[in-house]
N, C-alpha and C positions, 0 to 999 in steps of 0.2 A: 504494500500500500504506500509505503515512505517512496520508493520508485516509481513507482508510478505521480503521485504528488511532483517530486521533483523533475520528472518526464516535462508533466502537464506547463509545469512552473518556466520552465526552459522551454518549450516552445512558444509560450506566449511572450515571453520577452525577447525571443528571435523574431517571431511573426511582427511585434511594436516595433524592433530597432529597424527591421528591413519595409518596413512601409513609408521610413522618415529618409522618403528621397532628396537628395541635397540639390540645389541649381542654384548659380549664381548670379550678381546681378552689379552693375556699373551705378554710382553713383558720383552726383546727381543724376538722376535720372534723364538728361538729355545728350546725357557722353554716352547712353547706350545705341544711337542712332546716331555718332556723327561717322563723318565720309572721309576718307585722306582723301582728297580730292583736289589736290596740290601736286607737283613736282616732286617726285620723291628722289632725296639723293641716295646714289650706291654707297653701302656701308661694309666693311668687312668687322665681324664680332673678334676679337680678340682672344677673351675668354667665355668660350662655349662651355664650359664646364660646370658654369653658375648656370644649370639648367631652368631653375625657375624664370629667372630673371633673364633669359634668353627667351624663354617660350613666351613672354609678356611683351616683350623686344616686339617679336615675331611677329606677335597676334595684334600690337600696333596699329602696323601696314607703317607707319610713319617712314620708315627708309627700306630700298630697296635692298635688301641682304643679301650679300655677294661671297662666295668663294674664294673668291680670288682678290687678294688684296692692294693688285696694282690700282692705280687710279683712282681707289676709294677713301674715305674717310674712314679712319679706326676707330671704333668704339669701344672701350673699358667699363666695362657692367662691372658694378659694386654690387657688394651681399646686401639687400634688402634688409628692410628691419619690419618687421609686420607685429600689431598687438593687435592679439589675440583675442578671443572670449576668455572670460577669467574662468568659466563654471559651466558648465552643462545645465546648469535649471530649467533655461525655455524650454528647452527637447524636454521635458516631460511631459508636460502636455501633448505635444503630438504621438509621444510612445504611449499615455494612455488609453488614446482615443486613433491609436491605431492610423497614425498621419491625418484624420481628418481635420485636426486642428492643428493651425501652421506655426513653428517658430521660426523664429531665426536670429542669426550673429552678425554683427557687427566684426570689419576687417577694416583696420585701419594701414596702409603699408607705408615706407619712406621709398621710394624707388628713383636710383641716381643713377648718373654713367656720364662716362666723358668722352669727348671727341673732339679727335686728334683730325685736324685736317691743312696742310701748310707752314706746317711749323707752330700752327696756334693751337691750344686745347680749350675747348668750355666744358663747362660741369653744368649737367643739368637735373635739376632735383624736382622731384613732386610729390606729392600727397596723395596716394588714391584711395579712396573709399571705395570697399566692394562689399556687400552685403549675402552671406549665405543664407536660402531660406531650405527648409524641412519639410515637408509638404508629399502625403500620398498622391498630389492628384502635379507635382514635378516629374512625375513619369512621362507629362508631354514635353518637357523641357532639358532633358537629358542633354541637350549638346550644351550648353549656358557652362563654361568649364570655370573655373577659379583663374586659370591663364588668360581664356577668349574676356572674360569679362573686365580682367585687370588690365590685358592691352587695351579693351573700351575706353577704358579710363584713365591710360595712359593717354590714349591718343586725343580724347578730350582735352583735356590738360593741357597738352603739347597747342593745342589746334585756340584755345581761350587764353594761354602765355605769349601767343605769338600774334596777337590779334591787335 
């Protein structure tokens, strides 16, 4: 009976955590619809190794990312600084009601890099807001990544600093 009890116990807290499907999101909310719709320059990355902060580069669109680093601008990707959710609290709600009811986290990131082009460097810093939300019914939103959403918001940024 104790097996079974603990059976029952663990499935339903597998069936809660897995219906609290994660999708993210760009804020403010009009960096998730802007356009690089500008001249992009060729850039070669440097260190590709800072994966995250490469796949946010990427997902941008802001420069065209090159291989080959003749004729391009170098770019130096710094380790991000991101603060976090301190606690898990809101995800209780959606685990108890089984993702019908939504939470979600707050992502504050520091996202920098420099570039090298002519003998000159600038360093350029921003602030993104990206918001994770919880939600059973993010199963329609499964592409919304933490990367695609954060280049949103990079490229935001980049597109309202340059303005």
């Amino acid at each position: 009976m104790k097996v079974f009890k603990i059976a029952i116990c663990s499935f339903l807290i597998s069936v809660s955590l897995w219906s609290c499907v994660p999708a993210y999101g760009a804020y403010p909310k009009e960096y998730r619809h802007a356009k690089a719709d500008f001249p992009k320059q060729k850039a070669f990355v440097l260190n590709k190794e800072l994966k995250k902060e490469f796949d946010i580069l990427k997902h941008s669109g802001i420069y065209e990312i090159v291989e080959d680093s003749a004729g391009a601008a170098k770019i130096t990707l710094h380790p991000m600084l991101t603060r976090t959710p301190s606690c898990g609290n809101p995800m209780i709600g959606s685990m108890i009601t089984v993702g019908l009811l939504p939470s979600g986290f707050p992502y504050d990131i520091s996202y920098s890099y420099d570039v090298a082009e002519n003998s000159t460097t600038k360093n350029y810093q921003y602030k993104l807001q990206v918001y994770q939300s919880l939600w059973l019914f993010n199963i329609f939103r499964l592409g919304r990544t933490f990367s695609k959403q954060s280049g949103k918001a990079l490229l935001g940024n980049y597109i309202a600093s340059n303005k």
